[in-house]
N, C-alpha and C positions, 0 to 999 in steps of 0.2 A: 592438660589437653583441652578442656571445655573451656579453659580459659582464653588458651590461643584462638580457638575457633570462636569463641565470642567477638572477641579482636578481628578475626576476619570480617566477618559479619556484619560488623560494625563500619569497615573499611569500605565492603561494597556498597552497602546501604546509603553512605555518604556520596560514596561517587554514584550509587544511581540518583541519587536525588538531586545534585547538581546539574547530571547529565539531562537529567530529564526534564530540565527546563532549556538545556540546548537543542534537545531534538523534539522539543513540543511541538512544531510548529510543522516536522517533516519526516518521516520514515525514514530515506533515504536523506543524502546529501547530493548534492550534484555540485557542488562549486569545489572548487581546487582547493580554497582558503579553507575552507569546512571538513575538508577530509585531514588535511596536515592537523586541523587543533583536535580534530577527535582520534584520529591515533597517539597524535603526544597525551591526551585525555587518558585513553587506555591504554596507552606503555606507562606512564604512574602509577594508572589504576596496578596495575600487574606489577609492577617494582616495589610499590608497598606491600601487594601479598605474598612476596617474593620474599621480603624482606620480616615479617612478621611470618615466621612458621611456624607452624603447629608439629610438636614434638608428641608424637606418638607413645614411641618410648626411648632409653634413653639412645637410643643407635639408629632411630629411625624417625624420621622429617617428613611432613609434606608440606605442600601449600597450594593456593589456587590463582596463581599466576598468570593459568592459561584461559581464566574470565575475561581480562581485557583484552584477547588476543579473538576470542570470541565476539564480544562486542564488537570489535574491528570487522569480524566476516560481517554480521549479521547485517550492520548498518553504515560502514563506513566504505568498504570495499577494499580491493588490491593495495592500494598504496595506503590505506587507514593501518592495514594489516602489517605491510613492512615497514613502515615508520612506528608502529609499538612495538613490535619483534626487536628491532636496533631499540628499541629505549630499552627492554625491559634484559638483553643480551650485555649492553653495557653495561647497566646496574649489578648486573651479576658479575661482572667483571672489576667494577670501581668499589662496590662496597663488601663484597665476601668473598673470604680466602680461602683459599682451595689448592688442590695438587691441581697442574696442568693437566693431568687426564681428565680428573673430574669437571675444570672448566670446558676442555673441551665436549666432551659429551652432552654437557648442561647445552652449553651453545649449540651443536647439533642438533640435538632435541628440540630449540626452540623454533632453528629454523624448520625442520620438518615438521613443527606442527605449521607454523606460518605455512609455507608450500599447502598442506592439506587444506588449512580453512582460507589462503585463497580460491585454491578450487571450488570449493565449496560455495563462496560467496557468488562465485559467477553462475553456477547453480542456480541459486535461490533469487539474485539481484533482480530476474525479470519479475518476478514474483511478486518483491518488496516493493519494484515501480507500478505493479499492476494492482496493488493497494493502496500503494498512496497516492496513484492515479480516482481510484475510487472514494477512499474515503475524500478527497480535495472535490471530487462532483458532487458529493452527498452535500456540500454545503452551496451547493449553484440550486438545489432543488428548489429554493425559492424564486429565485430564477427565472427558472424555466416554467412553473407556474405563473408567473404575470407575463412571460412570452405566450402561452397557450391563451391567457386571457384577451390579449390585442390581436390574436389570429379568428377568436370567435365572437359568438354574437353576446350580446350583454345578459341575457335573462337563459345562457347553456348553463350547464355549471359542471365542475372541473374539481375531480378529485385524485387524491392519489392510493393507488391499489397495491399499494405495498412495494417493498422492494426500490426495483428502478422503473417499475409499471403507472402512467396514470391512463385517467379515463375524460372521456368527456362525455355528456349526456347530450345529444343536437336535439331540441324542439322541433316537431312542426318541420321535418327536414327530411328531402328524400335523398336518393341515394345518392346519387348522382351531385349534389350539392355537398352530401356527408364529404365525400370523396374531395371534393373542390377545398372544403374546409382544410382536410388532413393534408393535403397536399402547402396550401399556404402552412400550415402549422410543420410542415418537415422542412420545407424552404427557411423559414423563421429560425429555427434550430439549425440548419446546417450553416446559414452565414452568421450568426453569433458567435463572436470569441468568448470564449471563459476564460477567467483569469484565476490562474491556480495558487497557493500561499506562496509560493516562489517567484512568482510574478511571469513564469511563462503564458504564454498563451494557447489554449486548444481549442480546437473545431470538434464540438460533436455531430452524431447524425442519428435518427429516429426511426423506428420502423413503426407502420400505423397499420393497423386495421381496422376496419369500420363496417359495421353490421345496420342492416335497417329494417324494423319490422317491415312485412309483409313483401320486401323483398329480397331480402337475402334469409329470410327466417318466418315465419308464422307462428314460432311458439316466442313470446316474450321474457321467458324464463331462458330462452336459449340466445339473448340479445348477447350475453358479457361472454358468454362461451364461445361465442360464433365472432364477437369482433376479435378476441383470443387468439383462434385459431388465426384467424387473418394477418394477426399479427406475427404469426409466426412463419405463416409460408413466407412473408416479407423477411424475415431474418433469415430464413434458408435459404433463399435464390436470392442474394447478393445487399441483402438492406439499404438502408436509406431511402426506402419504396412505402407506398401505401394499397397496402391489397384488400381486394374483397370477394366477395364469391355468390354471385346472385343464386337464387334458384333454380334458375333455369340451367348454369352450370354443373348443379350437382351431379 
C-alpha cells in the first residue's frame, strides 16, 4: 500500500509541476483554447490515478482520481470539468475490466461528482476572478506611483501605506489646492487603462481623502487619521470621489 501511494504522489507532483507553469501566469483561464487543454490536463491527470491503485487490502481498492476533476472546478471551470469527467469515464471504460454493473456505477459516480464540482466552481469562479483581478493590480502599483508623481508637484513626496492604500505629503498647500491636486490625481487614474497578464484592458477609480493642518485638523498627529477618515466617507457614498471635512463641518 505505501508503495502505491508513493506512486500516486509521485503522479500528482509531476502533473502539478507541469501544470504550474501552465497557469503561472493566471488563476483562472478565460480563453476557450485554455479550458479544452486543462481538462484533457486533468482527465490524464485522473486516468493515471485511476489506473495506478492503491490496494488497501486484498478486496479492497482506492484511488484519487477525483484530484483532476478537482483541478478542473477550482481553475478551469464548467466545461474544464466535463471534458475530464469524459476523459477519465472513457479510460475506465477502454483500459479496466469490469462486470457491466460495476462500470456502470463507476461511470455514475463520475458524473455526479462532475455535476457537484460544477456547481461548485460557479460558486467560487467570482472569487478566483476577484483575485486574480487583484493579484494582476498588485503588479500596476508601480504604475500608479509615477501617475501620482505627474499629478503632483516635484518636491511632495508620495508613499505607499500598505495594502492598496497610498499617501501623498502636499507642502506649503492649502486646502482648497490639496482638494485640486486629489482631484487631477483621481481624473489621472480613472482614464488610464491597465493592461492585465491576459492582455485585457481595465479602468480603475480612486477614492481620496485629503486632510490639512489647521483646517480641517489642529492636531498634526491627527493629519493621516483625518485624511483616512475622508477617504472613506469617499468609498461609502459612491467612490471615485475626493472628500474632506473642514472644521467648521464638524
Amino acid at each position: 500500500m505505501v508503495k502505491d501511494l508513493f506512486v500516486h504522489v509521485c503522479i500528482v507532483i509531476t502533473f502539478l509541476f507541469i501544470g504550474g507553469s501552465f497557469v503561472r501566469s493566471s488563476l483562472t483561464f478565460n480563453s476557450f483554447s485554455k479550458k479544452i487543454i486543462f481538462g484533457t490536463f486533468s482527465g490524464i491527470l485522473g486516468s493515471l490515478l485511476m489506473l495506478f491503485t492503491i490496494r488497501l487490502t486484498p478486496t479492497i481498492i482506492m484511488d484519487f482520481r477525483h484530484i483532476g476533476i478537482l483541478m478542473s472546478a477550482l481553475y478551469g471551470g464548467p466545461l474544464s470539468i466535463a471534458i475530464s469527467v469524459l476523459i477519465i469515464c472513457l479510460s475506465r471504460f477502454v483500459f479496466i475490466t469490469s462486470s457491466l454493473e460495476s462500470l456502470l456505477i463507476s461511470l455514475l459516480n463520475m458524473v455526479l461528482i462532475g455535476i457537484f464540482s460544477i456547481f461548485i466552481s460557479t460558486l467560487k469562479l467570482t472569487e478566483l476572478k476577484k483575485m486574480d483581478l487583484y493579484v494582476s493590480v498588485q503588479h500596476h502599483y508601480p504604475f500608479v506611483w509615477l501617475l501620482l508623481s505627474t499629478c503632483t508637484r516635484s518636491f511632495d513626496i508620495i508613499s505607499r501605506m500598505g495594502g492598496e492604500e497610498f499617501s501623498v505629503l502636499l507642502f506649503n498647500c492649502s486646502n482648497e489646492l490639496a482638494l485640486d491636486i486629489g482631484e487631477r490625481i483621481r481624473s489621472c487614474i480613472e482614464h488610464h487603462p491597465f493592461i492585465l497578464p491576459d492582455g485585457k484592458s481595465i479602468c480603475l477609480t480612486i477614492s481620496i481623502g485629503a486632510a490639512t493642518l489647521m483646517e480641517t485638523t489642529h492636531n498634526p498627529d491627527q493629519l493621516v487619521k483625518q485624511a483616512d477618515s475622508d477617504l472613506y466617507i469617499g468609498k461609502n457614498t459612491g467612490r471615485n470621489k475626493v472628500c474632506t471635512i473642514s472644521i467648521e463641518d464638524k
